[in-house]
Residue frames as a rotation matrix with the C-alpha (Angstrom) as fourth column:
UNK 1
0.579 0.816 0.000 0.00
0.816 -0.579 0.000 0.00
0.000 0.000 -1.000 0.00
UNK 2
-0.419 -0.775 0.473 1.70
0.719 -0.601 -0.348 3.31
0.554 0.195 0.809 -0.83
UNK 3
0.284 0.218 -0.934 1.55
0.913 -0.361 0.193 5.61
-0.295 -0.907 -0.301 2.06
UNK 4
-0.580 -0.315 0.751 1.22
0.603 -0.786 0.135 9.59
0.548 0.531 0.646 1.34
UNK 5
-0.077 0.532 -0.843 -0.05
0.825 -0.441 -0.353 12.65
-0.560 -0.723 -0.405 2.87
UNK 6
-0.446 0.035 0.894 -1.53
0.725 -0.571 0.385 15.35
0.524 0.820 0.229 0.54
UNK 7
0.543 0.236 -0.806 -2.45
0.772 -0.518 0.368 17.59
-0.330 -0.822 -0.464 3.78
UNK 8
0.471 -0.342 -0.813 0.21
-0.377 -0.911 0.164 20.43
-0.797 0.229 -0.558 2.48
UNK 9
0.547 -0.437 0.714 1.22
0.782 0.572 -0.250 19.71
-0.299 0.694 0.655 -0.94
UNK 10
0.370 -0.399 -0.839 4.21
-0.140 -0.917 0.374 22.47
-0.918 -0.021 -0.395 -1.76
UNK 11
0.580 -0.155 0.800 4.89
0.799 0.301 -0.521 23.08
-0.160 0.941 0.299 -5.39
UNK 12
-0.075 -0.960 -0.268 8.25
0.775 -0.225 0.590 24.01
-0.627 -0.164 0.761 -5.96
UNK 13
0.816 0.307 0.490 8.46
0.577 -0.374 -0.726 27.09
-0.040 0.875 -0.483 -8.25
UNK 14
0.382 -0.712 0.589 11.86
0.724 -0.165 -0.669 28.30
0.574 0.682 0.453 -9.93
UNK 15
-0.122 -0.167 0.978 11.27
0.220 -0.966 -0.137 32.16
0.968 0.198 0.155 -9.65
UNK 16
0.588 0.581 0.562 9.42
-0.312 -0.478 0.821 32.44
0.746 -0.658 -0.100 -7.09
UNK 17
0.885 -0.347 -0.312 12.12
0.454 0.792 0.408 30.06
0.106 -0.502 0.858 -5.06
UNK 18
0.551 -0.685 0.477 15.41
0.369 -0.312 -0.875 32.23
0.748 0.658 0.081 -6.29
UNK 19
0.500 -0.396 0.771 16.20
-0.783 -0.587 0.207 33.92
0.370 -0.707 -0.603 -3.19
UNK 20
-0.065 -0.586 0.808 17.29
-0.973 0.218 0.080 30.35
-0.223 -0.781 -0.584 -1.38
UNK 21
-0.796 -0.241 -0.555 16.85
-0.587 0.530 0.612 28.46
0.147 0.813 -0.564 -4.13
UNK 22
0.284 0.736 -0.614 14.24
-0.569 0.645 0.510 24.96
0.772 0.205 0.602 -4.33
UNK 23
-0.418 -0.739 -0.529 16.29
0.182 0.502 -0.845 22.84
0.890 -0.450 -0.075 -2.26
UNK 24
-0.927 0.082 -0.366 16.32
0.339 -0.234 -0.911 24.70
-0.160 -0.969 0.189 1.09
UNK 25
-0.302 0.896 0.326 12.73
-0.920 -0.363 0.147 25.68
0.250 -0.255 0.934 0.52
UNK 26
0.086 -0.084 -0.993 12.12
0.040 0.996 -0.081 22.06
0.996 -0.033 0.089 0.27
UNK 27
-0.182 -0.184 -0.966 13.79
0.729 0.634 -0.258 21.19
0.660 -0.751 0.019 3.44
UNK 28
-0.986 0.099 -0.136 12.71
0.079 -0.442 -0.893 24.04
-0.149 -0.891 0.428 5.91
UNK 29
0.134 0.989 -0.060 8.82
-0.807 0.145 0.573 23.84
0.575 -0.028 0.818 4.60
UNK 30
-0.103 0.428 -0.898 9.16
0.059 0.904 0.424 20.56
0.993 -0.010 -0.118 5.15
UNK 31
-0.695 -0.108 -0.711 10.13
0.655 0.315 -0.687 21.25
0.298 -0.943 -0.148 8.83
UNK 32
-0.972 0.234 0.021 7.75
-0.179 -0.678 -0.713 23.30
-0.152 -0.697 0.700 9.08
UNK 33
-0.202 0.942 0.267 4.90
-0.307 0.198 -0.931 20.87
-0.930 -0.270 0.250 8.06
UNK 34
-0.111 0.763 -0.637 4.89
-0.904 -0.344 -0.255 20.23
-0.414 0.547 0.728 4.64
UNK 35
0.194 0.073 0.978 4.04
-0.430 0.902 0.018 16.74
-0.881 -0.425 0.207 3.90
UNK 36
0.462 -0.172 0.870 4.49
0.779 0.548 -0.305 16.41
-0.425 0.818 0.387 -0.13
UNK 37
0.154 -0.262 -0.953 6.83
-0.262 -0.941 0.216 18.56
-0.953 0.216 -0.214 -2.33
UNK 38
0.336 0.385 0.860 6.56
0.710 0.497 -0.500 18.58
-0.620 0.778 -0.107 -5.58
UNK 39
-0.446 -0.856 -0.263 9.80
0.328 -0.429 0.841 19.67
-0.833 0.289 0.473 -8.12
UNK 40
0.494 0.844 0.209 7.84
0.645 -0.194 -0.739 21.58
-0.583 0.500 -0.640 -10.58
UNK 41
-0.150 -0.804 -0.575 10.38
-0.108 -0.565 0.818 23.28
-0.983 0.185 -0.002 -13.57
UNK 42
0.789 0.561 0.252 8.51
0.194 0.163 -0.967 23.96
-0.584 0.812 0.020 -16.75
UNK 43
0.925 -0.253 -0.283 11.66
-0.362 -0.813 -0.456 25.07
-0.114 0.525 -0.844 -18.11
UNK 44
0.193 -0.778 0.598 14.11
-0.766 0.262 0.587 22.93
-0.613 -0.571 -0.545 -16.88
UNK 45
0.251 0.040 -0.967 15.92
-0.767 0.617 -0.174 19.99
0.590 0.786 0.185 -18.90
UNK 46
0.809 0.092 -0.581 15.68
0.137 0.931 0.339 16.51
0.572 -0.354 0.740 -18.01
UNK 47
-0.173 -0.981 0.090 19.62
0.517 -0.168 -0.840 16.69
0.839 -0.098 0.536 -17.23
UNK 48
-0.783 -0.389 0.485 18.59
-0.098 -0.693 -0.714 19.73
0.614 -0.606 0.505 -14.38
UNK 49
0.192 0.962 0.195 15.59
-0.811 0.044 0.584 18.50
0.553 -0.270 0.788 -13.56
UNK 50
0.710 0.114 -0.695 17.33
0.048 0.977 0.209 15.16
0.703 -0.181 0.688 -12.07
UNK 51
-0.416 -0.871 -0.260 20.11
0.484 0.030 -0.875 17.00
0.770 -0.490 0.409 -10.58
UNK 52
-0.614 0.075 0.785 17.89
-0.601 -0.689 -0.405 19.42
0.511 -0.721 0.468 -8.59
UNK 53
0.116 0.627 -0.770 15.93
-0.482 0.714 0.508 15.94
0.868 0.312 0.385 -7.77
UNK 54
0.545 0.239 -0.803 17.95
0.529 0.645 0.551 14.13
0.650 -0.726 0.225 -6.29
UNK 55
-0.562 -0.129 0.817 19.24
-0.358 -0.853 -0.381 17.62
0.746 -0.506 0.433 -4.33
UNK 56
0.142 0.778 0.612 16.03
-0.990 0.120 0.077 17.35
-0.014 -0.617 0.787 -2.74
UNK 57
0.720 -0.009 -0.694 15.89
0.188 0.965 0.182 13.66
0.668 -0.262 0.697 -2.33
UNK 58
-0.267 -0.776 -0.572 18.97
0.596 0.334 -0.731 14.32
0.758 -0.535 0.373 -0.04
UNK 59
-0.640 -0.038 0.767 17.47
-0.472 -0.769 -0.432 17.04
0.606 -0.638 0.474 1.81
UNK 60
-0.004 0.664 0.747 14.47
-0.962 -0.205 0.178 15.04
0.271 -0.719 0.640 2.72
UNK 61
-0.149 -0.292 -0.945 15.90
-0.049 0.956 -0.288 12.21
0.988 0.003 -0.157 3.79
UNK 62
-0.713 0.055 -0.699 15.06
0.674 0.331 -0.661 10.79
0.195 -0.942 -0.274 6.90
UNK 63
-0.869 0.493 0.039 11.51
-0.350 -0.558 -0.753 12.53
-0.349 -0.668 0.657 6.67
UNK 64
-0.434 0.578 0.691 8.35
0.485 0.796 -0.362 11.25
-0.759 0.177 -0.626 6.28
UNK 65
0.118 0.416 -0.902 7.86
-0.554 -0.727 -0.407 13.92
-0.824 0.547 0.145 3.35
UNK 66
0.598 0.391 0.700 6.98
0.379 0.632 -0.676 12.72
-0.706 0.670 0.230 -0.20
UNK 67
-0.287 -0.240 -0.927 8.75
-0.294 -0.899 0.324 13.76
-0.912 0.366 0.187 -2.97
UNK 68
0.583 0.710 0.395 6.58
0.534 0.032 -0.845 14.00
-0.612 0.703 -0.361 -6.64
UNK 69
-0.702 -0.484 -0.522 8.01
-0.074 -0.679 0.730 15.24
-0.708 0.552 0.441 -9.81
UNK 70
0.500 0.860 0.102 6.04
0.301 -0.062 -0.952 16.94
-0.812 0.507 -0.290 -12.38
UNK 71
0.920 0.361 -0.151 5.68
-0.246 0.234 -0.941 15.79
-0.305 0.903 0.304 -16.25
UNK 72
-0.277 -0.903 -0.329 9.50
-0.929 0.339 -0.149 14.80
0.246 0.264 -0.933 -16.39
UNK 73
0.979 0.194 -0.054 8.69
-0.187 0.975 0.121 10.80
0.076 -0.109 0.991 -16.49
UNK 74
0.398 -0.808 -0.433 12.57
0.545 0.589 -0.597 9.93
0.738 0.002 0.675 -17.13
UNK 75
-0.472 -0.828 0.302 13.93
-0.203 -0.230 -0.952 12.15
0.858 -0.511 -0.060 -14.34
UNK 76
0.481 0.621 0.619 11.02
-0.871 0.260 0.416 10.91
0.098 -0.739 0.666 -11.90
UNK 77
0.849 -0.475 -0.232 12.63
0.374 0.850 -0.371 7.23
0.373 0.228 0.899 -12.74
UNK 78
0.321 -0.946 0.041 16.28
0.408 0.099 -0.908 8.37
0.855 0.308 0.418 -12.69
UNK 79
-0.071 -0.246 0.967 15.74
-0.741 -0.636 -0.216 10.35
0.668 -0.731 -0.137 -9.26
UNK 80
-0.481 0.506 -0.716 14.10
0.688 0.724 0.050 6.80
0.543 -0.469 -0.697 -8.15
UNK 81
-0.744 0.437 0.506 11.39
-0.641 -0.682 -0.352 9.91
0.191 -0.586 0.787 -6.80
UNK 82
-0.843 0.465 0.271 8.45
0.075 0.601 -0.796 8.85
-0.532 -0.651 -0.541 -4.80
UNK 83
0.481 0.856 0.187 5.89
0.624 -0.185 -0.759 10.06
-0.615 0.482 -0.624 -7.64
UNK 84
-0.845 -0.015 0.535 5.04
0.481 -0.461 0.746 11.86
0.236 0.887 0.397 -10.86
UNK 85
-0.243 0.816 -0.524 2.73
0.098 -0.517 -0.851 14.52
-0.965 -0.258 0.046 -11.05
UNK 86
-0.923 -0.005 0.385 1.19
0.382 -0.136 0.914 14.98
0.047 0.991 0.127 -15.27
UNK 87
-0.238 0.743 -0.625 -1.42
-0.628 -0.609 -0.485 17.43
-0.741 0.277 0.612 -16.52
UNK 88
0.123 0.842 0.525 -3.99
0.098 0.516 -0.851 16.23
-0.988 0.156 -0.020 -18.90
UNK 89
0.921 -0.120 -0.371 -1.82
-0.360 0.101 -0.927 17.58
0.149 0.988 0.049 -21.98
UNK 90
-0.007 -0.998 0.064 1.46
-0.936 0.029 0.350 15.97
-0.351 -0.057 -0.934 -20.78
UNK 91
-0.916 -0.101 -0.387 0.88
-0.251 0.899 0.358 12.17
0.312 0.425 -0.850 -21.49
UNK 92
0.422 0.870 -0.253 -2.06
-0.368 0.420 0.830 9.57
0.828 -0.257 0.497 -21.10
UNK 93
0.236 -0.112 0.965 -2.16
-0.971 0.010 0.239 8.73
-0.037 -0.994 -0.107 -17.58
UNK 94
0.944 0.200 0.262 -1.94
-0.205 0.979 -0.006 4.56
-0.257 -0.048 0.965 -18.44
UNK 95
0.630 -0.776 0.001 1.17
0.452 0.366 -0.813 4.97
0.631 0.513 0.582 -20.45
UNK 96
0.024 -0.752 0.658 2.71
-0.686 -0.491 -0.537 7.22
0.727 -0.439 -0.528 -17.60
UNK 97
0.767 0.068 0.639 1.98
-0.476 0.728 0.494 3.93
-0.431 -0.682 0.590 -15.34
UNK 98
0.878 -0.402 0.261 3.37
0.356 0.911 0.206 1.55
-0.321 -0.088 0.943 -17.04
UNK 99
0.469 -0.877 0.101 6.60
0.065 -0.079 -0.995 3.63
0.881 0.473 0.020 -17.68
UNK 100
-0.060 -0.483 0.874 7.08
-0.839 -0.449 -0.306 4.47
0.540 -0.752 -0.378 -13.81
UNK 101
-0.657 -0.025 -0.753 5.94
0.130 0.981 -0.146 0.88
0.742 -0.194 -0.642 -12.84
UNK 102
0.221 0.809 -0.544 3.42
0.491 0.390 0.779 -0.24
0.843 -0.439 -0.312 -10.26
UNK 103
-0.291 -0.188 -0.938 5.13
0.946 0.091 -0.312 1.01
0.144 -0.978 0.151 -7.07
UNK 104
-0.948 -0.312 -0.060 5.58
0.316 -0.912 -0.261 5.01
0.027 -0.267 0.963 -7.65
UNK 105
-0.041 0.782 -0.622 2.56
0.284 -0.588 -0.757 7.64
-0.958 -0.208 -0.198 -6.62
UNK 106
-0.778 0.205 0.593 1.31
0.387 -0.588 0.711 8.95
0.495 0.782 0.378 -10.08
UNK 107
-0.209 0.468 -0.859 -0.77
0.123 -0.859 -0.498 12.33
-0.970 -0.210 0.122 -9.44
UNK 108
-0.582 0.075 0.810 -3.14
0.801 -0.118 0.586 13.65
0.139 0.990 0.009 -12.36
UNK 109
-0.802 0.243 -0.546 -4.76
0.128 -0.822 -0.554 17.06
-0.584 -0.514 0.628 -12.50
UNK 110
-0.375 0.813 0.446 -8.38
0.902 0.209 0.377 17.67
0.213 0.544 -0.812 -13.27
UNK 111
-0.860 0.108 -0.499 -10.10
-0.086 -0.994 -0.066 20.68
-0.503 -0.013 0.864 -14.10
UNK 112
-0.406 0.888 0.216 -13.42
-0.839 -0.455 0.297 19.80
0.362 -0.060 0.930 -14.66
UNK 113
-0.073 0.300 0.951 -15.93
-0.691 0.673 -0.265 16.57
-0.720 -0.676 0.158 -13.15
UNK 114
0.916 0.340 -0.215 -15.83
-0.398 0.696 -0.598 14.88
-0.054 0.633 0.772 -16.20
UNK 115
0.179 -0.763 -0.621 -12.27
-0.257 0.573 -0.778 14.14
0.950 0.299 -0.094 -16.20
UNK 116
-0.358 -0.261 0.896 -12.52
-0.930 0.017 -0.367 14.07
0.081 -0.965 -0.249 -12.30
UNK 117
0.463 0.721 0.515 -15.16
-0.679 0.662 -0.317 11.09
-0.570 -0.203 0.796 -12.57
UNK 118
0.814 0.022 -0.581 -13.38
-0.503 0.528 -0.684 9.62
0.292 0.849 0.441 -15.64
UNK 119
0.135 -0.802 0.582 -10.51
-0.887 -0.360 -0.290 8.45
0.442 -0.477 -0.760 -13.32
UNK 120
0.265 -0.592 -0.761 -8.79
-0.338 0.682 -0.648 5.54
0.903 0.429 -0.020 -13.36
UNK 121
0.606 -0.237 0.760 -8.06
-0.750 0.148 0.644 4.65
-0.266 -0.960 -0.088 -9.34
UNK 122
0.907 -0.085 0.413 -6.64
0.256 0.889 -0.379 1.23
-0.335 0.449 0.828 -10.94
UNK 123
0.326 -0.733 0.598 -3.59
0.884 0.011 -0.468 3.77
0.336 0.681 0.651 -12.37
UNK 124
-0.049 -0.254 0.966 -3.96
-0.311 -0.915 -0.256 7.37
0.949 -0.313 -0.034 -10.49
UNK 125
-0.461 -0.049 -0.886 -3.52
0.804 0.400 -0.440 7.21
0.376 -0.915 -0.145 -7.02
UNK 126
-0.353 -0.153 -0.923 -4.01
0.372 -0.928 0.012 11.06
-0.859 -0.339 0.384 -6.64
UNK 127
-0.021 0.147 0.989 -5.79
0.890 -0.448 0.085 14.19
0.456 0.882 -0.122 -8.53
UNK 128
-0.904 -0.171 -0.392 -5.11
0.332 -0.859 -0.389 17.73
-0.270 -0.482 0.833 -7.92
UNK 129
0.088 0.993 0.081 -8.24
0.993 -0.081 -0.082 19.37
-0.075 0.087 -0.993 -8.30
UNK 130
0.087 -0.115 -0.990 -8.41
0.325 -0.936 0.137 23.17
-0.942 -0.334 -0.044 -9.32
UNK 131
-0.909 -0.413 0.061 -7.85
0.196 -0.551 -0.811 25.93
0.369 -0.725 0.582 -9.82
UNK 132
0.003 0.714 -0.700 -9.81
0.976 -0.153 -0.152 26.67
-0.216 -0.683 -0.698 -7.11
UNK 133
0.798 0.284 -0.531 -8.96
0.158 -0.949 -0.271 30.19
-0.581 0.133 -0.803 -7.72
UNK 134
0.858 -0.414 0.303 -7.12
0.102 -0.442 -0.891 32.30
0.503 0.796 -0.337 -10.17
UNK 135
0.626 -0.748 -0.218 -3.24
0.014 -0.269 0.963 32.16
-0.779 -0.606 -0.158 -9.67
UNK 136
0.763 -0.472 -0.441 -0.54
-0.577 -0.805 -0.138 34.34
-0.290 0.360 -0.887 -11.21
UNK 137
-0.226 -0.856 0.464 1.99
-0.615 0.495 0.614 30.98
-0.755 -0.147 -0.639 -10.97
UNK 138
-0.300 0.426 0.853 0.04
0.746 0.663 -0.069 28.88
-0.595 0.616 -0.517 -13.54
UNK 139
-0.743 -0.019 -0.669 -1.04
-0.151 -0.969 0.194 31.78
-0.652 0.245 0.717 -15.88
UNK 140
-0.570 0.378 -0.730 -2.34
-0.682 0.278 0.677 29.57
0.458 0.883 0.100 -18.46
UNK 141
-0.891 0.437 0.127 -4.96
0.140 0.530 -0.836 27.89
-0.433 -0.727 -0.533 -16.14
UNK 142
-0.257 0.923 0.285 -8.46
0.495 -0.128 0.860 27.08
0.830 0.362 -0.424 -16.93
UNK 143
-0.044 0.456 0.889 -11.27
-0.486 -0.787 0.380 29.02
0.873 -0.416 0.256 -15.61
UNK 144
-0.932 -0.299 0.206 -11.20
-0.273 0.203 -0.940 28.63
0.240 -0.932 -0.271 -11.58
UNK 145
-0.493 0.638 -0.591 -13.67
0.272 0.758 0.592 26.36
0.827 0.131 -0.547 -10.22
UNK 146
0.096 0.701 0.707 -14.60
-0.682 -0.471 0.560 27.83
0.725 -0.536 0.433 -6.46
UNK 147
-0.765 -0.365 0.530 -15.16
-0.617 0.651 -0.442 25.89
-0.183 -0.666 -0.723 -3.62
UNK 148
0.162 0.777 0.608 -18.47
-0.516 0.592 -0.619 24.54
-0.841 -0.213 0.497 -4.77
UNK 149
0.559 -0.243 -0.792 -16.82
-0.667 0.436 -0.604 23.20
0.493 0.866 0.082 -8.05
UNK 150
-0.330 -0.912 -0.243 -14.23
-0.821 0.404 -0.403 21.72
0.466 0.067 -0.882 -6.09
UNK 151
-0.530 0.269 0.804 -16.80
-0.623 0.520 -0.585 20.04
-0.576 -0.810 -0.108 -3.68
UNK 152
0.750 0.657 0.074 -18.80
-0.427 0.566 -0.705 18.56
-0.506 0.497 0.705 -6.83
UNK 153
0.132 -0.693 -0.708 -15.33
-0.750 0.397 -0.528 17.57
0.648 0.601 -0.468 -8.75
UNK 154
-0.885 -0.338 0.321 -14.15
-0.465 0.685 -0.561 15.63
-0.030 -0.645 -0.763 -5.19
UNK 155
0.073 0.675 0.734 -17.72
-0.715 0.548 -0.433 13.80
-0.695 -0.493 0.523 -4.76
UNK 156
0.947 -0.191 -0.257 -16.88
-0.184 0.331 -0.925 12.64
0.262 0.924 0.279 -8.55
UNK 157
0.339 -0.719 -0.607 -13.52
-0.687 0.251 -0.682 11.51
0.642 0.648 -0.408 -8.07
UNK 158
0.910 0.233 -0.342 -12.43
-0.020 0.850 0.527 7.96
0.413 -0.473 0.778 -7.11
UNK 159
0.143 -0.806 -0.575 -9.41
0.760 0.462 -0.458 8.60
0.634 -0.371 0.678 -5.80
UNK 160
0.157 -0.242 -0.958 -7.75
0.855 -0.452 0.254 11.12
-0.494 -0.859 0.136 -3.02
UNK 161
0.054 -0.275 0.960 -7.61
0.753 -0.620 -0.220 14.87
0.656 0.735 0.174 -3.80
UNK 162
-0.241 -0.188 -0.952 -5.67
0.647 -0.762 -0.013 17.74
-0.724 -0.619 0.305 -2.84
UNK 163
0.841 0.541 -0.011 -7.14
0.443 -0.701 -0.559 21.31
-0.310 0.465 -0.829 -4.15
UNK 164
-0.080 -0.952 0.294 -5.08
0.893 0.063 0.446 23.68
-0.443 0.298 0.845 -6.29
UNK 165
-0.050 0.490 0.870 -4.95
0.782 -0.523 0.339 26.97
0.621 0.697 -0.357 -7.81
UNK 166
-0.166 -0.493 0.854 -4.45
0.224 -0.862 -0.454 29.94
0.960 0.116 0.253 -5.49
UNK 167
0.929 0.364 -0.062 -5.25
0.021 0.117 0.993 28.94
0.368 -0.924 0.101 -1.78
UNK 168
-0.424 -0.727 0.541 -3.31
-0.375 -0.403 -0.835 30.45
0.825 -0.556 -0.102 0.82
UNK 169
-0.958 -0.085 -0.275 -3.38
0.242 0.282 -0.928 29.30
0.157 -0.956 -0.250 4.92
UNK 170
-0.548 0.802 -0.237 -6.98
-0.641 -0.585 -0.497 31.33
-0.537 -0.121 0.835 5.02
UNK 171
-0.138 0.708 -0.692 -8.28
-0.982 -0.008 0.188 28.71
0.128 0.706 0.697 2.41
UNK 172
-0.622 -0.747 0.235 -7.98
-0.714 0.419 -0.561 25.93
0.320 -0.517 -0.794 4.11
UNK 173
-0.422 0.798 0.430 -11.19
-0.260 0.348 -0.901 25.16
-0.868 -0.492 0.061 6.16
UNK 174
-0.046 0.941 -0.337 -12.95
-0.572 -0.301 -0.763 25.54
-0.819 0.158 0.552 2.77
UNK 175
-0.271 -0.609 -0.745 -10.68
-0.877 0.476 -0.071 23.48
0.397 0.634 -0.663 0.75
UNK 176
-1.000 0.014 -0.026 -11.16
0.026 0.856 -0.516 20.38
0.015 -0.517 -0.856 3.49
UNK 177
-0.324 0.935 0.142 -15.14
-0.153 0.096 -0.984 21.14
-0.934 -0.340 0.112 4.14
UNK 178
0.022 0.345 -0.939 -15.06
-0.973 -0.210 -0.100 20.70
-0.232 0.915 0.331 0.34
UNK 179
0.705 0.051 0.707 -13.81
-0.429 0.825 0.368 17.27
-0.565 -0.563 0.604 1.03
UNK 180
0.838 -0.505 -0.204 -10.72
-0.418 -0.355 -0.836 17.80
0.350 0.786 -0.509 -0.04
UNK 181
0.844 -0.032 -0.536 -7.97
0.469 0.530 0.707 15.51
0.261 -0.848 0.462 1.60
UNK 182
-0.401 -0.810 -0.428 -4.83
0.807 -0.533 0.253 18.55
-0.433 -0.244 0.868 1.35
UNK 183
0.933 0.284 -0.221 -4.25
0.090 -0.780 -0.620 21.81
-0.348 0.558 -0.753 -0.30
UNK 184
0.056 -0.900 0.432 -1.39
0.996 0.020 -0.087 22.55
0.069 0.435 0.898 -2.80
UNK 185
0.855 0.269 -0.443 0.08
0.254 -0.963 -0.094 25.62
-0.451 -0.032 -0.892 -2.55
UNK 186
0.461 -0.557 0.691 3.05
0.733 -0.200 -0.650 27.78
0.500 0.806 0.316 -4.26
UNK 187
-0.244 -0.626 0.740 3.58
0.234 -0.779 -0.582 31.43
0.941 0.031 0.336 -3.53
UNK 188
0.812 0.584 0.014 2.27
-0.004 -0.018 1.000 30.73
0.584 -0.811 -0.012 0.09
UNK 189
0.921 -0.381 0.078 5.31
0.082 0.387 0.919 29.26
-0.381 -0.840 0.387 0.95
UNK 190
0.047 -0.776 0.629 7.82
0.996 0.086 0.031 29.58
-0.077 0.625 0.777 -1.99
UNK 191
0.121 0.031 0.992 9.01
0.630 -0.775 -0.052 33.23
0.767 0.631 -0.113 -1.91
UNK 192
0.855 0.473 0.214 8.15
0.041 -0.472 0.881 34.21
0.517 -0.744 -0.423 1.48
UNK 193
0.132 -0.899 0.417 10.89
-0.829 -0.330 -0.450 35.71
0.543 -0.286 -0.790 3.70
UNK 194
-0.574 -0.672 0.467 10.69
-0.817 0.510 -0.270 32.68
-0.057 -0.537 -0.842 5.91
UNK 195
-0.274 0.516 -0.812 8.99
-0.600 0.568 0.563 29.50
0.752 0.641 0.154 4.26
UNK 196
-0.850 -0.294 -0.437 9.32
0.120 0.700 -0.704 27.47
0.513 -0.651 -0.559 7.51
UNK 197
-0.773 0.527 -0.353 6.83
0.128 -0.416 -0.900 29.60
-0.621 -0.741 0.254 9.31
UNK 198
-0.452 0.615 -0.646 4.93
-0.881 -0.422 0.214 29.67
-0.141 0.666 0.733 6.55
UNK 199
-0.841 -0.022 -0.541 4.87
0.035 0.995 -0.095 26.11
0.540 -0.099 -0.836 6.17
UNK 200
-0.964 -0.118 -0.240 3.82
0.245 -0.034 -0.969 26.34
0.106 -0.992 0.062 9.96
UNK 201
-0.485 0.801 -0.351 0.80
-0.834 -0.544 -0.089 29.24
-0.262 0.250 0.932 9.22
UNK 202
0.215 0.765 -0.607 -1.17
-0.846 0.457 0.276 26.31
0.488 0.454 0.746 6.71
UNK 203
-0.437 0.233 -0.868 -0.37
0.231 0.963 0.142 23.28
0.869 -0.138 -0.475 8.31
UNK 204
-0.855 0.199 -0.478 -2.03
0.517 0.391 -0.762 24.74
0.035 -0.899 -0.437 11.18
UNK 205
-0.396 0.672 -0.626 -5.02
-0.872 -0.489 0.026 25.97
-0.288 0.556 0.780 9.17
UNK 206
-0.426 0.065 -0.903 -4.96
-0.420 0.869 0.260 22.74
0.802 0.490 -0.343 7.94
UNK 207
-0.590 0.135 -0.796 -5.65
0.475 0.855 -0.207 21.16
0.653 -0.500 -0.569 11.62
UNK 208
-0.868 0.492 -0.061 -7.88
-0.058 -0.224 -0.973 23.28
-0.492 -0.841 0.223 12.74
UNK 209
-0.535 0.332 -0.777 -9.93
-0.777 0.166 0.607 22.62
0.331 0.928 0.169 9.52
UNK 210
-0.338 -0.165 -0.927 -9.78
0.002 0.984 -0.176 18.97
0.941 -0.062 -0.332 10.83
UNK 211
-0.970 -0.239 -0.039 -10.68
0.012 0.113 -0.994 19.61
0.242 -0.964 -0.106 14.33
């Protein structure tokens, strides 16, 4: 049984990371709560995309954090990472199984309830769900869904889902009462003078959600 927590899902972003790079965001979110990170480098070649991998693979060692790389299939493999993340134009979700093999997490993002329902459990473990709102990191995003989109996408989808798409520590409660089972986030935590405490800020948004 593959074992994950999609409670804070941090997507890594480049720019927004630059001051102290990916890496050490990585490893002080993580201490400061986040439970999946996810190496996200639209720009990046395979080649840098495996070295800043297995970076991070060394930082979170010896935590119980996930790590998830998105739409690179051969540097997900070559990091030996704990998952792939793929958008709906990056590959078909069957053929990104059977290249990463049975064991790894494979994440798939939906953006509307037909592909949320049309979902494979059998091959996705995970679907990001969103955007919940409009965010400035993803530019090219479809139209934002709300929380009451996100609560009809999650009743439709057969597998765990964490929400996506501009949700900061404040969006929390409504993200989970949506019956969501995390929230993904970006420029919450990537950018911020001290990511740790930030971290900190949504995972305890996150459990009082839950209380």
């Amino acid at each position: 049984m593959k074992s994950f927590d999609l409670s804070l899902y941090l997507v890594l972003d480049p720019l927004l990371c630059a001051g102290i790079g990916m890496v050490e965001t990585a490893r002080i979110a993580v201490a400061g709560g986040a439970t999946i990170v996810q190496l996200r480098d639209k720009h990046a070649s395979t080649a840098s995309m495996i070295e800043t991998g297995r970076a991070l693979k060394r930082a979170l060692a010896g935590t119980e954090a996930r790590l998830i790389v998105n739409d690179d299939v051969e540097a997900a493999v070559a990091i030996d990472a704990d998952g792939l993340h793929i958008g709906q134009d990056d590959m078909d979700a069957r053929a990104a199984r059977h290249l990463i093999g049975p064991d790894m997490i494979l994440g798939l993002s939906v953006e509307t309830e037909a592909l949320a329902a049309a979902i494979d459990p059998s091959v996705v473990d995970y679907a990001g769900i969103g955007p919940v709102f409009a965010t400035p990191t993803k530019p090219d995003h479809k139209q934002p869904i709300g929380f009451a989109g996100l609560a009809r996408m999650v009743d439709l989808c057969p597998v765990p889902s964490v929400a996506i798409g501009g949700l900061k520590a404040e969006h929390a409660a409504g993200a989970l009462l949506a019956g969501a089972d995390g929230i993904a986030v970006v420029s919450a935590i990537c950018g911020t003078p001290d990511p740790r405490a930030a971290a900190a800020e949504v995972a305890r948004a996150i459990r009082r959600a839950r209380s």
